[in-house]
C-alpha positions as CSV (number, residue, x, y, z in Angstrom):
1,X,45.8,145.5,132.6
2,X,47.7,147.0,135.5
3,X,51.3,148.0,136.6
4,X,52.1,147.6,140.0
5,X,54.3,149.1,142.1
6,X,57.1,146.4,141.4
7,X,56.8,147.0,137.9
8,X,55.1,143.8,136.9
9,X,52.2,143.9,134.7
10,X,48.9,141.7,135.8
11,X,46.1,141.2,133.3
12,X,43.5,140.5,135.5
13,X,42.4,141.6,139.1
14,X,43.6,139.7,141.7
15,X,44.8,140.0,145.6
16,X,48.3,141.9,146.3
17,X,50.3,143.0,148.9
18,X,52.3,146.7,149.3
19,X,54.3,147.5,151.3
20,X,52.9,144.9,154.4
21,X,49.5,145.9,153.4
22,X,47.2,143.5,151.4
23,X,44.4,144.5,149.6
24,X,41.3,142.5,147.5
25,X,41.0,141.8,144.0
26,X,37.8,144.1,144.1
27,X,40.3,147.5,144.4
28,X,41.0,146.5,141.0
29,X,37.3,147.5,139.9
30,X,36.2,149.7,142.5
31,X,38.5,152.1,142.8
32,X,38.7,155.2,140.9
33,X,42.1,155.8,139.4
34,X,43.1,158.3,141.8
35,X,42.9,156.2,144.6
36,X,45.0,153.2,142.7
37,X,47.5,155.9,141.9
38,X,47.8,156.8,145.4
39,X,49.0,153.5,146.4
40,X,51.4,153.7,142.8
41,X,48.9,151.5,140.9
42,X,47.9,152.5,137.4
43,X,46.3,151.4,134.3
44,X,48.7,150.0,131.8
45,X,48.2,149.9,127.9
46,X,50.7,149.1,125.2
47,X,51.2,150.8,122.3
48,X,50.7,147.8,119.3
49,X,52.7,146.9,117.0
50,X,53.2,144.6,113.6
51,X,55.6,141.9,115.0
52,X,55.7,140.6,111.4
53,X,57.4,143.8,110.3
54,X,59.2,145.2,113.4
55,X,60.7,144.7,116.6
56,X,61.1,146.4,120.0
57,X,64.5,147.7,121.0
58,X,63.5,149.4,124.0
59,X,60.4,151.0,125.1
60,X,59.3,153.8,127.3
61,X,56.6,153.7,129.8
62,X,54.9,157.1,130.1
63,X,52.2,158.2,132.6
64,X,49.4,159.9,130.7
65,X,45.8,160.8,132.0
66,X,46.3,158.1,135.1
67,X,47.1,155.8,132.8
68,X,50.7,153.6,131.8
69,X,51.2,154.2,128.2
70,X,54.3,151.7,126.8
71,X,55.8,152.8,123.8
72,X,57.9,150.9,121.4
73,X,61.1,152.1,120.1
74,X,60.9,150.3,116.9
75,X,63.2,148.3,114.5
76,X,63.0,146.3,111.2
77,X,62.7,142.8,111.8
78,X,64.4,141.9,108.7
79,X,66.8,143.1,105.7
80,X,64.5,144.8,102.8
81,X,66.0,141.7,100.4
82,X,64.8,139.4,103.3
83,X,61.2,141.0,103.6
84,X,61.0,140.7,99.5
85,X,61.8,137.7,98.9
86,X,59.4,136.5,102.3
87,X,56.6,138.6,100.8
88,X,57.4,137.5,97.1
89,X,56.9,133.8,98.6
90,X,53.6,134.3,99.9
91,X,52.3,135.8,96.6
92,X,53.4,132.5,95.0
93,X,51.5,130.7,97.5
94,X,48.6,133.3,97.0
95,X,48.7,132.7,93.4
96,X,48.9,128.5,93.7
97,X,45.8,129.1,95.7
98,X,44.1,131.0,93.9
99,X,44.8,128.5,90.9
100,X,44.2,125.4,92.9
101,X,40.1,125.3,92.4
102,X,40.6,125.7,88.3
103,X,43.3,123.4,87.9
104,X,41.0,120.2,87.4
105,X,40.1,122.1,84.1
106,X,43.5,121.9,83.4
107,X,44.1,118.3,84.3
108,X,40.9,117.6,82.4
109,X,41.9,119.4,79.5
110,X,45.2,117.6,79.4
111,X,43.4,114.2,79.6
112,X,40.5,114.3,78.0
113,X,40.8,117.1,75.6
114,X,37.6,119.0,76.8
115,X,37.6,122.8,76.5
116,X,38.7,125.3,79.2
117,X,36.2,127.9,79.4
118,X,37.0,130.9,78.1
119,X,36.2,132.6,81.7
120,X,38.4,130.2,83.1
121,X,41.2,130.9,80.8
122,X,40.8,134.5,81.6
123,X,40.9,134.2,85.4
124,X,43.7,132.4,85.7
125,X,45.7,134.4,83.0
126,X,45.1,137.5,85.1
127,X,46.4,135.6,88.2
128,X,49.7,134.8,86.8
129,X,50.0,138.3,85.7
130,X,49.0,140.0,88.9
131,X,51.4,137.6,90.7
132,X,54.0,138.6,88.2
133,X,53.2,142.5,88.3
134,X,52.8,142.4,92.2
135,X,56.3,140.6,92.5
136,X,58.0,143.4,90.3
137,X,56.3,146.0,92.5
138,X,57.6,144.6,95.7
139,X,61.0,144.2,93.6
140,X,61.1,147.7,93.0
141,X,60.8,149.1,96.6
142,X,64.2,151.0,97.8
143,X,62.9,151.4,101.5
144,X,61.8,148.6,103.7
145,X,58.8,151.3,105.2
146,X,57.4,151.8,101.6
147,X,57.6,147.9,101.3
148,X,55.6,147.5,104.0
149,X,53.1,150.5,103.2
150,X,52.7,148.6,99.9
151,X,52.0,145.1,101.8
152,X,49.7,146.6,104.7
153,X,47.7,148.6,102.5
154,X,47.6,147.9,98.4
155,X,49.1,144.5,97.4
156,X,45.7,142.5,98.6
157,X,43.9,145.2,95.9
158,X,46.0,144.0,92.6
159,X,44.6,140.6,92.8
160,X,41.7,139.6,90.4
161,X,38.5,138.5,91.3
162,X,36.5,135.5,90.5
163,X,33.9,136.2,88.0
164,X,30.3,135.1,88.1
């Protein structure tokens, strides 16, 4: 991507015009930076972000090494209560899923009165509990950046796995 004199950001190469001059989509490619820059037209890259967990308020753009560097001045996107009870949602749903392919067993057992299988049993007793002990971890999170340290990085680790 590029930013242009005007400001506006383009994507790909293409024909423009500056100041009364027009010049190919090829400059684009075949110029070095220096000579883009000369003419006030520079590389642009923009700092990412998780627009689950935050939102822009403002950004910067910064030249650095011939290059537009945007930066983000960042904000929560929600209230900590609001991100818990979102992320506590989704481990529900997790845990549903993960119950979902063991639940004819169940149904079966209920109907028919045939055994679970003891791996069965287990496996799906250690998803309600991580589901249960991963929603009183995200409970007990004071700051919305630990919250989301926990999410980004941990939380997919406390689930069990399927055996065998």
């Amino acid at each position: 991507m590029w930013k242009l004199p005007d400001g506006k950001i383009i994507s790909s190469p293409r024909a423009i015009t500056i100041d009364g001059t027009q010049y190919p989509a090829s400059i684009f490619e075949s110029w070095t930076a220096a000579e883009l820059g000369a003419i006030n037209i520079y590389r642009f890259r923009e700092e990412p972000y998780d627009v689950y967990f935050y939102r822009s308020s403002a950004y910067t753009d910064t030249l650095e090494n011939s290059e537009i560097v945007r930066k983000h001045t960042l904000i929560d996107a929600m209230t900590l209560s609001e991100l818990q009870t979102a992320t506590i949602d989704n481990v529900k749903t997790t845990a549903n899923n993960m119950l979902l392919p063991t639940d004819w067993y169940v149904i079966r057992k209920s109907e028919a009165g045939d055994a679970i299988p003891a791996d069965v049993l287990t496996y799906r007793t250690a998803v309600r509990q991580a589901s249960n002990d991963i929603e009183t971890k995200i409970n007990g999170y004071t700051t919305y950046s630990g919250l989301v340290s926990y999410i980004t990085t941990e939380m997919n680790e406390d689930w069990p796995t399927v055996s065998g």
